[in-house]
py3Dmol code that shows the C-alpha trace and the ligand (Angstrom):
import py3Dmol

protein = """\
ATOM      1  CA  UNK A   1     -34.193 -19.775 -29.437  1.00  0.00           C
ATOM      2  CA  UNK A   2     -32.162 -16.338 -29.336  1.00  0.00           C
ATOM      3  CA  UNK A   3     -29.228 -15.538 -31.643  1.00  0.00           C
ATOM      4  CA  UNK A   4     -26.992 -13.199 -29.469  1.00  0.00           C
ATOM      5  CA  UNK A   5     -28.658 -14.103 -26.286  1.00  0.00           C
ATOM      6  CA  UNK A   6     -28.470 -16.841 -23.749  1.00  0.00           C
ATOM      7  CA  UNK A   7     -31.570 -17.198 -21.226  1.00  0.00           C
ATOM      8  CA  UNK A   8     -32.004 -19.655 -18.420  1.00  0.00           C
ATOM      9  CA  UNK A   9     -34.897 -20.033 -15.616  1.00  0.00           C
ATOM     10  CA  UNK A  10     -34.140 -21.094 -12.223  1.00  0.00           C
ATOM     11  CA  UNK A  11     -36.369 -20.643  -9.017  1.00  0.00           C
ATOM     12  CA  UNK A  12     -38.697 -18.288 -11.186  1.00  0.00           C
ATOM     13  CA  UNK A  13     -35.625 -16.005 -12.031  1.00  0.00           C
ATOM     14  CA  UNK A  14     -34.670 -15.493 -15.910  1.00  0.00           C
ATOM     15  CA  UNK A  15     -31.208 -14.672 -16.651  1.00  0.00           C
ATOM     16  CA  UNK A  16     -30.815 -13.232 -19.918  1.00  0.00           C
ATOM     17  CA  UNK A  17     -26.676 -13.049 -21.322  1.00  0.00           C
ATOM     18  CA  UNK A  18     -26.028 -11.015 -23.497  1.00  0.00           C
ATOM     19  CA  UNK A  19     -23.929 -13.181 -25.538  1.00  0.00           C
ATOM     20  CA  UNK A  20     -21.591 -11.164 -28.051  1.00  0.00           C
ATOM     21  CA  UNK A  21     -17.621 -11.383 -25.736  1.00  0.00           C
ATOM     22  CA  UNK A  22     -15.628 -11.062 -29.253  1.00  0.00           C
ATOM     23  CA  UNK A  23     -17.233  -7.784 -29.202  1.00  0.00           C
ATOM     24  CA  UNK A  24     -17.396  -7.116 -25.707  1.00  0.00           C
ATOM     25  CA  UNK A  25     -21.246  -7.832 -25.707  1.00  0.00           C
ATOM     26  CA  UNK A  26     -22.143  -4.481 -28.394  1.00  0.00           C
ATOM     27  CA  UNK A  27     -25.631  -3.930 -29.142  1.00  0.00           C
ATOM     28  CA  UNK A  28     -26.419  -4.708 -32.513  1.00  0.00           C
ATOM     29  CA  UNK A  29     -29.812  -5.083 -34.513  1.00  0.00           C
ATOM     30  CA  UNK A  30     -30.016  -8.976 -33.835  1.00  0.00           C
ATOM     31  CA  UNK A  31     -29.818  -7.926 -29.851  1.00  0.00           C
ATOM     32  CA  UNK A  32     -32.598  -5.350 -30.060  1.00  0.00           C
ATOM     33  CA  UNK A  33     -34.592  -7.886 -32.014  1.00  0.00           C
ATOM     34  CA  UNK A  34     -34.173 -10.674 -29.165  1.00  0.00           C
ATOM     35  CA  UNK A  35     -34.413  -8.188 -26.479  1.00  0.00           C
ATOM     36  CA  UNK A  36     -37.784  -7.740 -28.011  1.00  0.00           C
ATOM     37  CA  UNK A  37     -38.535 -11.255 -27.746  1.00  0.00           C
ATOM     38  CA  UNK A  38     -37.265 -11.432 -24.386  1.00  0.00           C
ATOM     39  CA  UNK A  39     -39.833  -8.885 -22.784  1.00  0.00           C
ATOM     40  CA  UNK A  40     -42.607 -10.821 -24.982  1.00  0.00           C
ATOM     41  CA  UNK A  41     -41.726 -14.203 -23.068  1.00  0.00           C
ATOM     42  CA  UNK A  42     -40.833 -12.404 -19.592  1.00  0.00           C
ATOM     43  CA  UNK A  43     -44.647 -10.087 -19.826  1.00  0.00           C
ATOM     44  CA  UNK A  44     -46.557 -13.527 -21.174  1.00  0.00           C
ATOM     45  CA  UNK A  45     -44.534 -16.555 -19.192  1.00  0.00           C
ATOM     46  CA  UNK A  46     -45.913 -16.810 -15.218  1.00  0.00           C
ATOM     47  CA  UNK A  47     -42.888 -18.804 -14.315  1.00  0.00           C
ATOM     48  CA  UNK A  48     -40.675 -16.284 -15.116  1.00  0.00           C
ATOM     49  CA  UNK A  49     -41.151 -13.539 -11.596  1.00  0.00           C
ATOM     50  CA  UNK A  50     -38.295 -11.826 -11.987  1.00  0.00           C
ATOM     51  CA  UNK A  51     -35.413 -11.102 -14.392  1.00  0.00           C
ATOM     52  CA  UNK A  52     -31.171  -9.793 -14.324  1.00  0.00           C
ATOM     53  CA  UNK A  53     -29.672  -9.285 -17.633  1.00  0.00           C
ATOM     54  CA  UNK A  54     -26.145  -9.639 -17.422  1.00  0.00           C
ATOM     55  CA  UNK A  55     -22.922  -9.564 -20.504  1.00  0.00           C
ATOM     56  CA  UNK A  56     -21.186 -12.564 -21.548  1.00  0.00           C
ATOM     57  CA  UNK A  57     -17.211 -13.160 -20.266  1.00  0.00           C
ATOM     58  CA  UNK A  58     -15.285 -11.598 -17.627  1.00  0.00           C
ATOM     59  CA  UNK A  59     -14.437  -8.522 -19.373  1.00  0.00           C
ATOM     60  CA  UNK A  60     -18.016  -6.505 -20.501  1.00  0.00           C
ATOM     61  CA  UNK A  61     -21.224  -5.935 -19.604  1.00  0.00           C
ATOM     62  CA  UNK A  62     -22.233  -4.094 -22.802  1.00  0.00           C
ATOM     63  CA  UNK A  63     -19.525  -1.760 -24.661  1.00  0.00           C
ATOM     64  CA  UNK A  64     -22.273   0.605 -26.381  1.00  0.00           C
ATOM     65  CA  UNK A  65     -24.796   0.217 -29.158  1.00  0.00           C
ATOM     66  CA  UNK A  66     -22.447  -1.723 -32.529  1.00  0.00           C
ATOM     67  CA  UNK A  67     -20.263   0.865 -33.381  1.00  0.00           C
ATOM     68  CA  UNK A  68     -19.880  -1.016 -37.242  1.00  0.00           C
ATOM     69  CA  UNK A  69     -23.826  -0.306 -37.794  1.00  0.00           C
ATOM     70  CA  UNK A  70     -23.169   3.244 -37.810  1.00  0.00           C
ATOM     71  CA  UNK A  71     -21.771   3.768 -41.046  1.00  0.00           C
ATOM     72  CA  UNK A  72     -23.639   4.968 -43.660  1.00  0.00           C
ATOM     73  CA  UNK A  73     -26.903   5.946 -41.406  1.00  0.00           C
ATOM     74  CA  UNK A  74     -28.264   8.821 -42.319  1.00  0.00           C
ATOM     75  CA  UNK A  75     -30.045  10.982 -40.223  1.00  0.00           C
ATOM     76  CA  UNK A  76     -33.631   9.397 -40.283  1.00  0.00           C
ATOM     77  CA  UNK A  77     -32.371   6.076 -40.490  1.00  0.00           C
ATOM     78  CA  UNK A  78     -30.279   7.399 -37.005  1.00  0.00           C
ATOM     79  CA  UNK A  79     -33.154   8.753 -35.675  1.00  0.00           C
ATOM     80  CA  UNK A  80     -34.981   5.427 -36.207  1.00  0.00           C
ATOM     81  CA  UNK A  81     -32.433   3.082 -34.605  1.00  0.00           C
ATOM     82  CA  UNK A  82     -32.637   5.578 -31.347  1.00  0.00           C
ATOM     83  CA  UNK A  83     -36.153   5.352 -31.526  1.00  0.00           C
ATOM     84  CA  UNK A  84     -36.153   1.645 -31.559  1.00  0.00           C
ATOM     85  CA  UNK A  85     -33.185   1.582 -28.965  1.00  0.00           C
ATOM     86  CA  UNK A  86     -35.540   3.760 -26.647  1.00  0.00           C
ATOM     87  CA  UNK A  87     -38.658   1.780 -27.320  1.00  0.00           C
ATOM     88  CA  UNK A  88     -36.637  -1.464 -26.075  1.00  0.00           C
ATOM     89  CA  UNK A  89     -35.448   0.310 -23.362  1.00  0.00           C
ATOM     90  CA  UNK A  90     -38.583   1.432 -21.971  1.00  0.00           C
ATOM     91  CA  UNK A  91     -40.423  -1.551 -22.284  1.00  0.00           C
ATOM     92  CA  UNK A  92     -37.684  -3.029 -19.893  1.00  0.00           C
ATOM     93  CA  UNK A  93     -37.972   0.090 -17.556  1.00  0.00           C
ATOM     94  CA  UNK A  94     -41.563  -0.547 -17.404  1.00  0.00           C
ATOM     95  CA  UNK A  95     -41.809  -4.037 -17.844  1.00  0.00           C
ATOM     96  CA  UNK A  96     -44.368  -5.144 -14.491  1.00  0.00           C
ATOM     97  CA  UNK A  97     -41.414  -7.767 -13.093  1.00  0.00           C
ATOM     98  CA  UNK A  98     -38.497  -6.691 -11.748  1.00  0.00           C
ATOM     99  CA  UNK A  99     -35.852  -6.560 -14.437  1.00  0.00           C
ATOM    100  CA  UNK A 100     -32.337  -6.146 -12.566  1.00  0.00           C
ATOM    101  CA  UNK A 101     -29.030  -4.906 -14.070  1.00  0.00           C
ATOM    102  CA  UNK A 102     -25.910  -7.301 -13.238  1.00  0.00           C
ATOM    103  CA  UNK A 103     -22.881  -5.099 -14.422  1.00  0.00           C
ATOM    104  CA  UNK A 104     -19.986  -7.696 -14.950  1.00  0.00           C
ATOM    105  CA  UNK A 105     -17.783  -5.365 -16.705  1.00  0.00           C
ATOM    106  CA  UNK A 106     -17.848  -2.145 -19.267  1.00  0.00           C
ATOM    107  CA  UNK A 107     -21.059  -0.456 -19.257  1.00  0.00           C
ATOM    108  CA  UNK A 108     -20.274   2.129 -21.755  1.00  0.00           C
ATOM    109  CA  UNK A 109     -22.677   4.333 -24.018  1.00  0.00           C
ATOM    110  CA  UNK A 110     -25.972   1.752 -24.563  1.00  0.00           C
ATOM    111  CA  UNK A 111     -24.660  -0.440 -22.167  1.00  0.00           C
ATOM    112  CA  UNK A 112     -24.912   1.894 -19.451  1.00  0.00           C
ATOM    113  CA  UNK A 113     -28.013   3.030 -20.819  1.00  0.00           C
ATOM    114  CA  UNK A 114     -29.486  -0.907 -20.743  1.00  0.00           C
ATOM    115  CA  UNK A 115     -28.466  -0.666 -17.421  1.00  0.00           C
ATOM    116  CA  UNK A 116     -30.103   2.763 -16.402  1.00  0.00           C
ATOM    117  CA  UNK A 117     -33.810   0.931 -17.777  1.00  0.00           C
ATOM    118  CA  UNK A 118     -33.363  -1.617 -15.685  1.00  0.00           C
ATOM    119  CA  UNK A 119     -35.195  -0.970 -12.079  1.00  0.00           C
ATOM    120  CA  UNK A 120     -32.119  -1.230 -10.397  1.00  0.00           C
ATOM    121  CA  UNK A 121     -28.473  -1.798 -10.692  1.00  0.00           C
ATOM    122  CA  UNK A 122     -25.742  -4.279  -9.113  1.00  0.00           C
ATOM    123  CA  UNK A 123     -22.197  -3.584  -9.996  1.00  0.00           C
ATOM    124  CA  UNK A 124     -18.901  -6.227  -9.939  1.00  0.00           C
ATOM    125  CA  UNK A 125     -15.837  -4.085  -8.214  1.00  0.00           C
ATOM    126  CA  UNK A 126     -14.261  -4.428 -12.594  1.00  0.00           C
ATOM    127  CA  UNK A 127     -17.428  -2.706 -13.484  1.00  0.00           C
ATOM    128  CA  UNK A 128     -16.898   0.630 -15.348  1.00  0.00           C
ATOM    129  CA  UNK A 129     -19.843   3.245 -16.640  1.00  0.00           C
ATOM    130  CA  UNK A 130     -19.525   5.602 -19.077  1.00  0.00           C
ATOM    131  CA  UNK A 131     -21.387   7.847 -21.709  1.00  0.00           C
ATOM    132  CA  UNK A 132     -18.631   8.098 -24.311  1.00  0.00           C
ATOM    133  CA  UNK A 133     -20.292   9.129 -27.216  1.00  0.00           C
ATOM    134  CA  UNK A 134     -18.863  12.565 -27.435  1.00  0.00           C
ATOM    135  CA  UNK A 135     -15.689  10.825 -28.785  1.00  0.00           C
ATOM    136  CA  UNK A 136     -17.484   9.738 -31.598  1.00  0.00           C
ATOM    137  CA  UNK A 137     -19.207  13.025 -32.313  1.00  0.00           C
ATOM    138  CA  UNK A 138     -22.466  11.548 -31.345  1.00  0.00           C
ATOM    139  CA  UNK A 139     -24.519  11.755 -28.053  1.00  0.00           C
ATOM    140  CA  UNK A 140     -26.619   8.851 -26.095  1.00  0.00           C
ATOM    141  CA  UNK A 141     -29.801   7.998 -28.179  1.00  0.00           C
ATOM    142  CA  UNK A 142     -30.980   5.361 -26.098  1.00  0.00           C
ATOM    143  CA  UNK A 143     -32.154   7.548 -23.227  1.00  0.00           C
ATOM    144  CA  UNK A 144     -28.863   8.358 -21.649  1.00  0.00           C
ATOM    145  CA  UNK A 145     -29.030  11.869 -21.699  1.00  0.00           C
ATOM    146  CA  UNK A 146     -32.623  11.622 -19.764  1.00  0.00           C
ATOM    147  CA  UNK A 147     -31.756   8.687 -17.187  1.00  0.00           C
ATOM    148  CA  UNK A 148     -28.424   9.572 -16.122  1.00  0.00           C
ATOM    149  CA  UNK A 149     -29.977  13.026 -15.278  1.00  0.00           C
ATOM    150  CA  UNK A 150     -32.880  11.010 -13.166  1.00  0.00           C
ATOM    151  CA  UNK A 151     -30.550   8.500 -11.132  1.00  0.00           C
ATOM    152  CA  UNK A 152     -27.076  10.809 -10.425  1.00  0.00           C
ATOM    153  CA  UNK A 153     -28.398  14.558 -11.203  1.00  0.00           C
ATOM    154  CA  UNK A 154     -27.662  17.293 -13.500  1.00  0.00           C
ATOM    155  CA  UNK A 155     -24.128  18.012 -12.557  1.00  0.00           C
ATOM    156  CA  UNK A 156     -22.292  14.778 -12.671  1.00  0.00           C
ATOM    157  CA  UNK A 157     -24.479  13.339 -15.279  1.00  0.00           C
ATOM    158  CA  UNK A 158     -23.106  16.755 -17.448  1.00  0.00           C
ATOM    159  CA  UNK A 159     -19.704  16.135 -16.788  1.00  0.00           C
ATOM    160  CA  UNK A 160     -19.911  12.411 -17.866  1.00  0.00           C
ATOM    161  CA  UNK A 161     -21.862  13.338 -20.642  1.00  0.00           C
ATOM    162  CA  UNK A 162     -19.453  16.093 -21.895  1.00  0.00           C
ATOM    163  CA  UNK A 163     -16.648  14.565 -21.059  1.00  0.00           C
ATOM    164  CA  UNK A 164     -16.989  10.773 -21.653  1.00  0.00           C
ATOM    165  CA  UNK A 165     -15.093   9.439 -18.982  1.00  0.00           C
ATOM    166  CA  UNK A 166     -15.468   6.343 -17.284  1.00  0.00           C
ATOM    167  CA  UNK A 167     -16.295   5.924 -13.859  1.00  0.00           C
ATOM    168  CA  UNK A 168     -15.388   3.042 -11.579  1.00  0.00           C
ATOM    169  CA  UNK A 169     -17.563   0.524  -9.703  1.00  0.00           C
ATOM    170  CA  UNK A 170     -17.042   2.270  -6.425  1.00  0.00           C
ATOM    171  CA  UNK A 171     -17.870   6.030  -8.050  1.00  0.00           C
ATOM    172  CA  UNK A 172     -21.290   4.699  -9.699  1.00  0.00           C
ATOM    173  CA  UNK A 173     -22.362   3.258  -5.849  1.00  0.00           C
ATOM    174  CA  UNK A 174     -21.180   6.651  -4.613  1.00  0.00           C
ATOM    175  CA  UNK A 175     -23.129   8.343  -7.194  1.00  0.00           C
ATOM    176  CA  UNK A 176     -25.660   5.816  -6.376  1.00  0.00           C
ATOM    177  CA  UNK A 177     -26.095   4.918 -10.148  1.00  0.00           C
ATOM    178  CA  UNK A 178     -25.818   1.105  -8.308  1.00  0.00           C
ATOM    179  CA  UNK A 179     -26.896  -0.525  -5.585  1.00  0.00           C
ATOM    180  CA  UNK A 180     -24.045  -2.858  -4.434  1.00  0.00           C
ATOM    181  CA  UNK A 181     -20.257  -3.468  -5.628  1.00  0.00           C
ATOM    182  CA  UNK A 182     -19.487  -7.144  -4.883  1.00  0.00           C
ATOM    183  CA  UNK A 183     -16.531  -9.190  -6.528  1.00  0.00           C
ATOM    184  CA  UNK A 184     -17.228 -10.572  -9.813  1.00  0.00           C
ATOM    185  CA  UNK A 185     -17.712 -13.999  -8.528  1.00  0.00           C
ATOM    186  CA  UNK A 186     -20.542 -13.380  -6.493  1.00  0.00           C
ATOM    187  CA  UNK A 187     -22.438 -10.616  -8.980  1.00  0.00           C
ATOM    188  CA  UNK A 188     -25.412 -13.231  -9.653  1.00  0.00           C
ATOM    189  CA  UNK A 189     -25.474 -14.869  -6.336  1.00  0.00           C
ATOM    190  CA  UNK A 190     -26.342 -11.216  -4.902  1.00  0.00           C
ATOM    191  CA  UNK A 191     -28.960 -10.233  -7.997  1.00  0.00           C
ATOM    192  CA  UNK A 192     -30.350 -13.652  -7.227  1.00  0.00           C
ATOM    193  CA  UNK A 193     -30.449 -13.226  -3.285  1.00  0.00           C
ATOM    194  CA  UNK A 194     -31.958  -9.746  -3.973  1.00  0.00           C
ATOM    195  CA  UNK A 195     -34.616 -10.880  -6.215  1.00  0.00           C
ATOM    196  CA  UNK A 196     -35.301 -13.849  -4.662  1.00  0.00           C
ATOM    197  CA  UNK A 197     -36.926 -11.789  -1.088  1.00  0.00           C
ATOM    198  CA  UNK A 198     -39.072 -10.154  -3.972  1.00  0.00           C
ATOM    199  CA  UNK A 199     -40.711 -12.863  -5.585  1.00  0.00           C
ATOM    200  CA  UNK A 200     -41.754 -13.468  -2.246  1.00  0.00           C
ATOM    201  CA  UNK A 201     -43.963 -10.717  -1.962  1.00  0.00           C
ATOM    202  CA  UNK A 202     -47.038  -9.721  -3.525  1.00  0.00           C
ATOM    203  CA  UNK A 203     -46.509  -9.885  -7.177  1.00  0.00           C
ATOM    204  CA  UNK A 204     -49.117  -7.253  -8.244  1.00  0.00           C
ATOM    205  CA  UNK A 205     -47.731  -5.108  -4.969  1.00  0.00           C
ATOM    206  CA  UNK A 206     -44.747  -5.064  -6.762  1.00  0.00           C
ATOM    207  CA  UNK A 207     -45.569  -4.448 -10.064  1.00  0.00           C
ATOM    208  CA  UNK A 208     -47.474  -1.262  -8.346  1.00  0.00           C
ATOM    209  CA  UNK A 209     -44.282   0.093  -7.049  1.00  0.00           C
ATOM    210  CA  UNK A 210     -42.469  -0.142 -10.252  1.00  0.00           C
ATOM    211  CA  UNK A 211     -45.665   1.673 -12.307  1.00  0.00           C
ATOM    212  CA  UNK A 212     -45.901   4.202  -9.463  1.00  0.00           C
ATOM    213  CA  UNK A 213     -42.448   4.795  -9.213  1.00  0.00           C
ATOM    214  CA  UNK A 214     -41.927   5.742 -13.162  1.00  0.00           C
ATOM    215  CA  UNK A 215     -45.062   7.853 -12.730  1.00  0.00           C
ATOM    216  CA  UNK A 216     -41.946  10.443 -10.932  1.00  0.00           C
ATOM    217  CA  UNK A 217     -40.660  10.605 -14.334  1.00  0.00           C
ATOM    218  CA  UNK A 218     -43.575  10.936 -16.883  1.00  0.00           C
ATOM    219  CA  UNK A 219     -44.988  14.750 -16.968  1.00  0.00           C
ATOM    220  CA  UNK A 220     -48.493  12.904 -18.496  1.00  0.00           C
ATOM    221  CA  UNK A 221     -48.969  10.970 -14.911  1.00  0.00           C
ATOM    222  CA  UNK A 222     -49.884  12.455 -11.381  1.00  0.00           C
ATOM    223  CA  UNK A 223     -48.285   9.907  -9.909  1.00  0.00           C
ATOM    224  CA  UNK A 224     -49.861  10.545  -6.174  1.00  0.00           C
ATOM    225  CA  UNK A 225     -53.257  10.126  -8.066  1.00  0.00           C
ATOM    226  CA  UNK A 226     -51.635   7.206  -9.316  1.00  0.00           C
ATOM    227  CA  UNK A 227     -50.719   5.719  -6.113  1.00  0.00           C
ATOM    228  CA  UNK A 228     -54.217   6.509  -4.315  1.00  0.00           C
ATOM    229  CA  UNK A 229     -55.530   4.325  -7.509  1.00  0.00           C
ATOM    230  CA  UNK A 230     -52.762   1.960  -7.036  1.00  0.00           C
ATOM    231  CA  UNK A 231     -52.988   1.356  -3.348  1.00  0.00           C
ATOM    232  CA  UNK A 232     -57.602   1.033  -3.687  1.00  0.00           C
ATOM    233  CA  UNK A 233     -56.556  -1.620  -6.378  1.00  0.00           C
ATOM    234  CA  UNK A 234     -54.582  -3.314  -3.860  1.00  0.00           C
ATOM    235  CA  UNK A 235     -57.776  -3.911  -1.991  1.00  0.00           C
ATOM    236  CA  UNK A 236     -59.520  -5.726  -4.924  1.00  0.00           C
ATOM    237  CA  UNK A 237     -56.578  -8.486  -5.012  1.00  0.00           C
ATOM    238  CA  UNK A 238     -56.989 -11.654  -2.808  1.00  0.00           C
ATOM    239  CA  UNK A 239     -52.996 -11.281  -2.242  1.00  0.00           C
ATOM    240  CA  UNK A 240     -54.163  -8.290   0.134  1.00  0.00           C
ATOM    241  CA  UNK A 241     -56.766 -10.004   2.216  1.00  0.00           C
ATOM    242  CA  UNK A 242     -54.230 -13.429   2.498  1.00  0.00           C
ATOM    243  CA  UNK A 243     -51.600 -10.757   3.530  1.00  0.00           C
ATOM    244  CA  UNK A 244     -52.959  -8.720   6.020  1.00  0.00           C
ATOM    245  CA  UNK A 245     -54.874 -12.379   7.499  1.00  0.00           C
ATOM    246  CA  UNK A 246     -51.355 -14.119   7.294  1.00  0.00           C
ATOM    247  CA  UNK A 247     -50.206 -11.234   9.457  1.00  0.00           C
ATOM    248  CA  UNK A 248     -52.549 -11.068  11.998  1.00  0.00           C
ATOM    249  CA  UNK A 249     -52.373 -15.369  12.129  1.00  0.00           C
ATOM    250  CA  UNK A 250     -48.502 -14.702  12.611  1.00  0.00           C
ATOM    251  CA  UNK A 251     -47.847 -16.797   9.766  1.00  0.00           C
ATOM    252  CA  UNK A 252     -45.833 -16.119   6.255  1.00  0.00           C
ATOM    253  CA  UNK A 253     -48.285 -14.983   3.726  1.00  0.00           C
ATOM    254  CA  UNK A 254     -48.730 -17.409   0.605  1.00  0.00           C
ATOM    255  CA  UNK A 255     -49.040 -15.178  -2.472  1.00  0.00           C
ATOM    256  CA  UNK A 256     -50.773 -15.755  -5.530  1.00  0.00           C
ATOM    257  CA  UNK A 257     -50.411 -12.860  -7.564  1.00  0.00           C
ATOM    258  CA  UNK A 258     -54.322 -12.662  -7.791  1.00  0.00           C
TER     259      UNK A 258
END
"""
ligand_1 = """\
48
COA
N -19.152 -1.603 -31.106
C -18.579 -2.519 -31.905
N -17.513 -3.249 -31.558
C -17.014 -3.056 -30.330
C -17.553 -2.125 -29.438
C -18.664 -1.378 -29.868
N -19.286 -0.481 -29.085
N -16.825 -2.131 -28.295
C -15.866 -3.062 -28.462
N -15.969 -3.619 -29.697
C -15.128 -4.667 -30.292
C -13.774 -4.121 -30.735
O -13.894 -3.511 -32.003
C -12.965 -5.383 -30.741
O -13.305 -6.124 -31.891
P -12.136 -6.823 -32.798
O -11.469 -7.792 -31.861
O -12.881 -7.489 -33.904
O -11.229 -5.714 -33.204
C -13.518 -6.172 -29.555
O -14.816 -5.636 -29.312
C -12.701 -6.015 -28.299
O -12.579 -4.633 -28.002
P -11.173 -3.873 -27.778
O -11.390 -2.428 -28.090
O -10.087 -4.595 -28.508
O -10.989 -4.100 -26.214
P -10.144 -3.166 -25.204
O -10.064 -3.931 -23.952
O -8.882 -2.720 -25.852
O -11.051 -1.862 -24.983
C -13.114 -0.673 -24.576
C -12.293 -1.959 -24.335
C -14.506 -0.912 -24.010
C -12.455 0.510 -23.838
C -13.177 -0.374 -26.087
O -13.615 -1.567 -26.754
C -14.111 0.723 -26.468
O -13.790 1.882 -26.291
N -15.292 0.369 -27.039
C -16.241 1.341 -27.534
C -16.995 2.010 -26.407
C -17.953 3.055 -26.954
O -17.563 4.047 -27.543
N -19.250 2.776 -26.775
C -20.283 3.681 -27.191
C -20.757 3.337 -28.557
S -21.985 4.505 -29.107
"""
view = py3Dmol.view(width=600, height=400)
view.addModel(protein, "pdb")
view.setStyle({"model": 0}, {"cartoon": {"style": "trace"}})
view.addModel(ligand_1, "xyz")
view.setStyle({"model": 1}, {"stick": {}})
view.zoomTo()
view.show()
């Protein structure tokens, strides 16, 4: 069904490969165009709850957008693979199911940025980050610049930006850039685990934290307004009343996503 990807549902969990090891995993135009598929089937299929994208092989998770597509671009035609790159990107980061990063390896220049528009990040102790553009005379153009900012800060976002170094597994969870290190082995066993506790839960809840939480980061949204909406919506949803009764029954609440 995908060219350059490989996707597989168990226990309502897609995992989506990104299937390109001879080339440690690099983004090219047939990835963007079955990414785009991807959040098409995750948005419209109800089995899928939940989703971790992860690289193919032991060695990447994504080495940065296809370096070979870059020749002969000029600058509008640049501008319009960014563009697309960033569209992508934010459909991911605001895709209503959780949509976790499972860093197996590099995550260097739009691999790192994939992994910034996911909701949140898990890293294997081999994984290394890095913006490394600059050695190509280029910058991020798949939000880097903006989401490295968001999730480490000004300061050590600048230096990685200027300087394109790589950092390790164990400097991204101190930068908190991810969530866990664990050994390679048990990367998708932990995403899993993770994800697993929150397709328990309310699924329209959820998809309220992830709206309300990118509300922080667009200047066009109030996001406390947002919230107050958010949390009177919740009130609406039979999911509340079976909660809050499942609660005071001291029993576990069946969820319907209604
Ligand atoms: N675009 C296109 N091809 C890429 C790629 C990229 N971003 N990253 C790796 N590859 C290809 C290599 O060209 C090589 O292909 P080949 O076997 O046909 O020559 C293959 O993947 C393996 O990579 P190689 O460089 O031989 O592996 P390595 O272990 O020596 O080095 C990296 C690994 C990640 C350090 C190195 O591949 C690298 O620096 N990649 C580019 C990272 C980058 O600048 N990303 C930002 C792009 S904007």
């Amino acid at each position: 069904m995908y060219q350059t990807l490989l996707a597989s549902i168990e226990n309502g969990i897609l995992v989506i490969t990104i299937n390109r090891p001879d080339k440690l995993n690099a983004l090219n135009k047939d990835v963007f165009t079955d990414l785009d598929s991807a959040l098409n089937e995750i948005e419209n299929n109800p089995e899928i709850r939940s989703v971790i994208i992860t690289g193919a092989g032991p060695k990447a998770f994504v080495a940065g957008a296809d370096i070979s597509e870059f020749g002969g671009l000029n600058k509008n035609e640049a501008m319009a693979l960014a563009k697309r790159g960033q569209d992508i990107f934010a459909r991911i980061e605001n895709c209503s199911k959780p949509i976790v990063a499972a860093v197996n390896g590099f995550a260097l220049g739009g691999g790192c940025e994939l992994s910034m528009a996911c909701h949140f990040r898990i890293a294997s102790d081999n994984a290394k980050f890095g913006q490394p553009e600059v050695n190509l005379g280029l910058i991020p153009g798949y939000g880097g610049t903006q989401r490295l900012v968001q999730l480490i800060g000004k300061g050590r976002a600048l230096e990685l930006l200027m300087s394109g170094n790589m950092i390790d597994a164990n400097t991204a969870l101190q930068y908190g850039l991810v969530n866990y290190v664990v050994k390679q082995e048990e990367l998708l066993a932990k995403a899993r685990s993770i994800l697993e506790s929150i397709n328990s839960k309310a699924p329209l809840s959820v998809a309220a934290c992830i709206k309300a939480a990118n509300a922080v980061y667009d200047e066009t949204i109030n996001g406390f307004d947002l919230e107050i909406k958010e949390f009177g919506n919740c009130f609406d949803t039979e999911d509340m009343k079976e909660g809050t009764s499942a609660f005071l029954e001291k029993r576990k609440a069946s969820f319907k996503g209604k």
